[in-house]
C-alpha positions in Angstrom: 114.9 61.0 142.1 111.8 59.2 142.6 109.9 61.4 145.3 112.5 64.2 145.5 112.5 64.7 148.8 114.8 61.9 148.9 117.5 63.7 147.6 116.7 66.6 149.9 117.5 64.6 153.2 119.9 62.9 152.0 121.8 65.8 150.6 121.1 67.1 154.6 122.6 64.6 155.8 119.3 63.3 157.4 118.9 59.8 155.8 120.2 57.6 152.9 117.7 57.4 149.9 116.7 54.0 150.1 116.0 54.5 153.9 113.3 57.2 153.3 112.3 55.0 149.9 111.8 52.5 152.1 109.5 54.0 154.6 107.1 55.2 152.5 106.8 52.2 151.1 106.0 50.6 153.9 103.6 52.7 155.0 101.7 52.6 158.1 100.8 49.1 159.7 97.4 48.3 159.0 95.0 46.9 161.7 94.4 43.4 162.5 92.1 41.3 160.3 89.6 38.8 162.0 89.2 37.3 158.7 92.7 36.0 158.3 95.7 34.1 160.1 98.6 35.9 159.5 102.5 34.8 160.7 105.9 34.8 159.9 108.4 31.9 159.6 111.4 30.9 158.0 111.5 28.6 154.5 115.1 27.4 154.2 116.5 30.5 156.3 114.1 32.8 154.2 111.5 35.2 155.8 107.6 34.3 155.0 104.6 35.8 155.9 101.7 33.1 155.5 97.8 34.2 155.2 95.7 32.0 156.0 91.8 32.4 155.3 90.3 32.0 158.8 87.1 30.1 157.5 87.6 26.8 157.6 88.2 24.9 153.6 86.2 21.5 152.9 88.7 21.0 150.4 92.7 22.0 149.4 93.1 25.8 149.1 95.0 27.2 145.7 98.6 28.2 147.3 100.0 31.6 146.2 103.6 32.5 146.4 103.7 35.8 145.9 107.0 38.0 145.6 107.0 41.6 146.2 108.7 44.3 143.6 111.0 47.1 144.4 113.9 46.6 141.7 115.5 44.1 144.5 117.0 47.4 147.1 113.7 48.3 148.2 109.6 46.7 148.8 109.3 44.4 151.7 106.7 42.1 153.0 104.9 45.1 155.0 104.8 47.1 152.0 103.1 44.4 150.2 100.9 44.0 153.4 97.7 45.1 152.5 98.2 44.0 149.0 98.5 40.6 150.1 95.7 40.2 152.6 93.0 41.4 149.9 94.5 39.0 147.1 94.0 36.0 150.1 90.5 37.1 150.9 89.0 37.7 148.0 90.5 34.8 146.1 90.3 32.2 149.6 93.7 31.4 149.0 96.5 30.6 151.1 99.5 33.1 150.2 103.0 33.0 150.8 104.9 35.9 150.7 108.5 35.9 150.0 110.6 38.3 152.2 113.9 37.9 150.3 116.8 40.1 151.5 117.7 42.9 149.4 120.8 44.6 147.6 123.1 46.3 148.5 123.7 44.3 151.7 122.8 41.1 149.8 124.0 41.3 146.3 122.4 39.8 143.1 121.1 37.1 142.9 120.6 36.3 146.3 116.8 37.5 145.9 116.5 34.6 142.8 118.3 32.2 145.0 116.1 32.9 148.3 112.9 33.0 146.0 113.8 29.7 144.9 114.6 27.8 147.9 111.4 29.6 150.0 108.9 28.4 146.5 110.4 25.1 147.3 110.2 24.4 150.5 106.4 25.7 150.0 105.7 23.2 146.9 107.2 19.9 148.9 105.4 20.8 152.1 102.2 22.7 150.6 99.8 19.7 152.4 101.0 21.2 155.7 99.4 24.4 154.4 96.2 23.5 153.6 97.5 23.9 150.0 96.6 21.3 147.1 100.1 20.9 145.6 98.8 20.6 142.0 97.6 24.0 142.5 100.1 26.2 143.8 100.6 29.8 141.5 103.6 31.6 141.2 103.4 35.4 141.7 105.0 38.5 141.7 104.9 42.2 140.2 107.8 44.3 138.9 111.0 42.7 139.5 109.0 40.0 141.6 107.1 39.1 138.2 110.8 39.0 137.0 111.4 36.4 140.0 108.4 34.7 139.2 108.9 34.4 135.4 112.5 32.6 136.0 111.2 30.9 138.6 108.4 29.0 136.2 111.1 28.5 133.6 113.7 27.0 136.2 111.0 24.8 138.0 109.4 23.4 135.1 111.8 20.1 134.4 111.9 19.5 138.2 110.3 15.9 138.8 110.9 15.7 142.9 108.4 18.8 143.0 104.5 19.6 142.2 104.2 21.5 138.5 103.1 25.3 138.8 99.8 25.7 138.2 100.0 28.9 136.8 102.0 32.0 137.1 100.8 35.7 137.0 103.2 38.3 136.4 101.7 42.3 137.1 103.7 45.0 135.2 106.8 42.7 135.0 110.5 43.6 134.2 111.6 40.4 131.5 114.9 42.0 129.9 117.7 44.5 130.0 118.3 44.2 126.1 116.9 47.2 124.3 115.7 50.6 126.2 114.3 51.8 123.1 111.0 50.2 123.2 107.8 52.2 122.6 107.0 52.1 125.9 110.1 53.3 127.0 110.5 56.2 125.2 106.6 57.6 125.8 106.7 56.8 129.5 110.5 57.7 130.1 109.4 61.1 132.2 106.4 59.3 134.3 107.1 60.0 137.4 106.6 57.1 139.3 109.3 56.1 137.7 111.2 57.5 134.9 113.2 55.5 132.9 116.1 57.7 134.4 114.8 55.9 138.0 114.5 52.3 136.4 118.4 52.5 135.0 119.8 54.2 138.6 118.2 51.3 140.6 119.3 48.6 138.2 122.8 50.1 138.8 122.5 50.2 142.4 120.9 47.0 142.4 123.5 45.2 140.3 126.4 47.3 141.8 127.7 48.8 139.3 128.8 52.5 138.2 126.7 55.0 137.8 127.8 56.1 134.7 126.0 53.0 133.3 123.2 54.3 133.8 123.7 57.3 130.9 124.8 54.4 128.8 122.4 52.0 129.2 119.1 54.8 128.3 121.1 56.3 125.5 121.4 52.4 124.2 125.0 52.5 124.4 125.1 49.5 126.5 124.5 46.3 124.4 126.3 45.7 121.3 124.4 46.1 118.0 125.4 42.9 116.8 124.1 41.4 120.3 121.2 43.0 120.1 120.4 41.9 116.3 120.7 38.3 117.7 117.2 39.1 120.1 115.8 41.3 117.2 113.7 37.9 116.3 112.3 38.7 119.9 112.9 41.9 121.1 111.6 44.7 118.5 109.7 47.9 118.3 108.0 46.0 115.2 106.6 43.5 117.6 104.7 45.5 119.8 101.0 46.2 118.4 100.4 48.8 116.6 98.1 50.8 118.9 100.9 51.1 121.7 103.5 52.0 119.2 101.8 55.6 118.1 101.1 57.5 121.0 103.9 60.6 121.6 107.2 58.6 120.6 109.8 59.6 118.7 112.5 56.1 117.9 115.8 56.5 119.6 118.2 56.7 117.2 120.9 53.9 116.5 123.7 54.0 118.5 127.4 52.3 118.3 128.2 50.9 121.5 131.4 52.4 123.5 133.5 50.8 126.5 131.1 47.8 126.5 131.6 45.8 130.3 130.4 42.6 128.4 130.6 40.5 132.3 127.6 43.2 133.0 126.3 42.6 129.4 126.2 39.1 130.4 124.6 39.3 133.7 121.8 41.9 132.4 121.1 38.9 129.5 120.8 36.2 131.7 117.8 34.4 131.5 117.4 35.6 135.6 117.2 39.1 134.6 115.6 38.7 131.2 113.5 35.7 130.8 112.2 37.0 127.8 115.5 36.3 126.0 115.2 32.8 126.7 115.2 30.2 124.4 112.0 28.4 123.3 112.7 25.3 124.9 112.7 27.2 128.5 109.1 28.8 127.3 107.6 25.4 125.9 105.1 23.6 128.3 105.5 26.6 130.8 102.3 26.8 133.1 99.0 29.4 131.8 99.7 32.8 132.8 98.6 35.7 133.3 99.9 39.0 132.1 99.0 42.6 133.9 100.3 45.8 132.4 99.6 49.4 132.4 99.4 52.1 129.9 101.7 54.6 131.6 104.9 52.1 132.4 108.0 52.3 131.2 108.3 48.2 131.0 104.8 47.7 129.3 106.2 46.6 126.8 108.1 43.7 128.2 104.9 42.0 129.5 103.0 42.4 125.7 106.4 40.7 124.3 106.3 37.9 127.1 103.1 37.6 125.9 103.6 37.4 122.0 106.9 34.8 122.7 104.0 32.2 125.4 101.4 32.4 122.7 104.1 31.5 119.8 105.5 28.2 122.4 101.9 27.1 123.5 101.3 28.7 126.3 98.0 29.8 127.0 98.1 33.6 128.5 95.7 35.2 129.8 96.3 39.2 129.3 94.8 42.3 131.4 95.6 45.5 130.2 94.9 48.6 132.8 94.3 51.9 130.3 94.8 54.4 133.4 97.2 52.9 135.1 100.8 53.1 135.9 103.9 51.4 137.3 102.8 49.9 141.0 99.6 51.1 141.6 98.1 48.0 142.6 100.5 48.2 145.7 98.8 51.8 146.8 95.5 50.0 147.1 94.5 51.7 150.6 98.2 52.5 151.1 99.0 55.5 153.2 94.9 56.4 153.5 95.2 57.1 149.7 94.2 54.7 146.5 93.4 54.8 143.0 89.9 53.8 141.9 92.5 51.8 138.8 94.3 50.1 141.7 90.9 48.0 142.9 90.1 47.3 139.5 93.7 46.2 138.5 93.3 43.9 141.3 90.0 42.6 141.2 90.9 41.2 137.5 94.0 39.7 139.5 91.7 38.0 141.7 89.4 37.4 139.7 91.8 34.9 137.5 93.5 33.0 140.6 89.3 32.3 141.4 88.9 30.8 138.1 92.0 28.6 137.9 
């Protein structure tokens, strides 16, 4: 479990997991800021929360559209609260955050489909906004980097809309082929979370059985002839040397066994893996910017996302964090607690969005 005492109240009877999860992501409500304007309204039936820098702009502000992680059953707009009103501050952005409903209640891919009709609705009425349309950035971390990624890919070809200026995914999840990463196998037991948590809340997320999850770490889920196809891709040998060495020991080959290839399918899809996707999807993509952290189980996904831009044309901008971890930005100032590698994870955030 990811706190543990999750799995205490809920074998009591007290709460569901995700409830509890939930709350303490949240956190408490922080106080009002002068500095900002903050509301809520409604993109195409979808929940935003709009900041607004207070200080009047002589010219267009840069737009964010920010969507929030939480492996699509958990994170909301509150939890990303505080996270949010420092990113608008200190970068004197307007930022749009994407309150897209979650799974179970709303099954994948509603979250891709809300995300996509909120970022639209914001790109053909950015003016309204205070936003200059030809500079409106696409972000999101975790599974919201995953949001963001597809989005950029999907949005690109689009001639009724504004291009993406740029797209900045932090610590991002970009493909369900191959569990047996580097990263994966030396973070597997972090605890915040293990690759254990990852697999049980893409299960829950995607609805399916539990016993998936045993498959899918054990890399019994994806066909080896499948996952020879993405080898070109998707390969220990591609990640540099320096984050291959540290405490790993390569999972060994395994056959697959009861393969559910509509599940296969779905966890290949370029929604859920836009790392798979093909080149002509990556081509003429906006400049990025890739954040990752030493002690993540996905690391690895965002220094392969990086390898497959640089290889199409893309220019990437890449931040590496040596101490940190899987979400910390979100527990800047959260719960009167924070990590001195959250600020600086997010000052280099901001500091890119200033210099675009």
């Amino acid at each position: 479990m990811l706190f543990g005492a999750d799995y205490i109240l809920w074998r009591l009877g007290i709460c569901k997991w995700l409830t509890l999860v939930n709350w303490v992501f949240d956190g408490i409500p922080p106080s009002d800021d002068p500095s900002l304007s903050i509301k809520d309204e409604f993109f195409e039936g979808v929940l935003v929360r709009i900041y607004q820098p207070e200080t009047p702009s002589a010219a267009p502000r840069k737009g964010i559209v920010f969507f929030h992680g939480g492996c699509g059953i958990f994170g909301s707009i509150d939890a990303y609260e505080r996270l949010c009103r420092y990113i608008t501050r200190e970068s004197d952005s307007v930022l749009v955050s994407v309150g897209y409903r979650r799974a179970p209640e709303s099954p994948y891919p509603s979250q891709f489909n809300e995300s996509h009709d909120a970022t639209v609705h914001f790109m053909k009425n950015a003016e309204n906004y205070g936003v200059d349309p030809a500079h409106i950035v696409l972000c999101g971390d975790s599974c919201g980097g995953t949001i963001a990624a597809y989005l950029c890919q999907e949005l690109k070809s689009r001639t009724d809309l504004p291009k993406v200026h740029a797209q900045v995914l932090l610590y991002p999840y970009l493909q369900g082929l191959d569990a047996s990463l580097p990263s994966y196998q030396q973070n597997c037991l972090f605890p915040v979370p293990t690759l254990r948590d990852f697999a049980r809340f893409a299960a829950h997320y995607m609805g399916t059985a539990s016993s998936l999850t045993e498959m899918a770490i054990a890399g019994n889920l994806i066909p080896e002839d499948i996952k020879r196809k993405y080898r070109k891709w998707v390969d220990s040998d591609h990640v540099p040397y320096k984050f291959r060495i540290r405490n790993r020991s390569p999972a060994p080959p395994a056959s697959s066994k009861n393969n559910i290839f509509d599940i296969i399918n779905e966890v290949l899809d370029r929604k859920l893996s836009p790392l798979l996707a093909d080149d002509s999807f990556l081509k003429e993509l906006p400049q990025t910017f890739i954040f990752t952290c030493e002690y993540d189980v996905i690391r690895d996904d965002g220094l392969l996302y990086k390898k497959r831009l640089e290889e199409n044309g893309v220019q990437v901008s890449w931040y590496h964090l040596e101490d940190g971890f899987h979400g910390v930005p979100v527990l800047l100032n959260h719960w009167f607690i924070t990590f001195p590698c959250a600020k600086t994870g997010v000052d280099a955030v901001v500091d890119y969005i200033r210099g675009l």
